[in-house]
N, C-alpha and C positions, 0 to 999 in steps of 0.2 A: 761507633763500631758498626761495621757492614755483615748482614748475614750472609750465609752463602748455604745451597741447599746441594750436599755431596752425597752421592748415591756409590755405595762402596758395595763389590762385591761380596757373599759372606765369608767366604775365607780371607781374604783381607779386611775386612770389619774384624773378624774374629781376634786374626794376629797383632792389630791395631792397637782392639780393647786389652789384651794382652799385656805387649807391650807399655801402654800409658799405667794399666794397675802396678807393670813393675818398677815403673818408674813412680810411683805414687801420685799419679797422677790423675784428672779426669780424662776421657777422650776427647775432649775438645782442648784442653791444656795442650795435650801430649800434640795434638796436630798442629795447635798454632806453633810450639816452638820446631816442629820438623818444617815445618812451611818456611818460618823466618829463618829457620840453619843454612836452606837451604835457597832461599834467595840473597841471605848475604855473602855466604859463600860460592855464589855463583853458580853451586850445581842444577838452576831451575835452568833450564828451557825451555824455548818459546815452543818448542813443539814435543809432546809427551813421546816417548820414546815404544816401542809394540807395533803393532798391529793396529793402523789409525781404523779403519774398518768395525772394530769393534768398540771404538767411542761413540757413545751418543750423538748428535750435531746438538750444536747452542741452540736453547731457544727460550723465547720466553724472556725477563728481565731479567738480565744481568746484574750481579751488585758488584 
């Protein structure tokens, strides 16, 4: 299992942790299954959708 270090803004953190308690879930449960929903169903993208400007650039090691 690969980590990955996700820096979420706080009102999407907020709605997140939300969401996974409704779901009964931890926040990290609730994320992997919207990740894998969402790559097997095709809706990921190679490129996040917004305002590219206000993403970070990569750096550092990737996992």
């Amino acid at each position: 299992m690969k980590h990955v270090n996700l820096r979420l803004p706080d009102d999407l953190h907020e709605q997140a942790r939300d969401a996974a308690a409704a779901d009964d879930r931890s926040l990290n449960s609730w994320l992997i299954a919207v990740v894998r929903r969402a790559v097997e169903t095709g809706e990921a993208s190679n490129r996040p959708s917004g305002n590219s400007a206000t993403h970070a650039a990569p750096h550092g090691n990737a996992h």
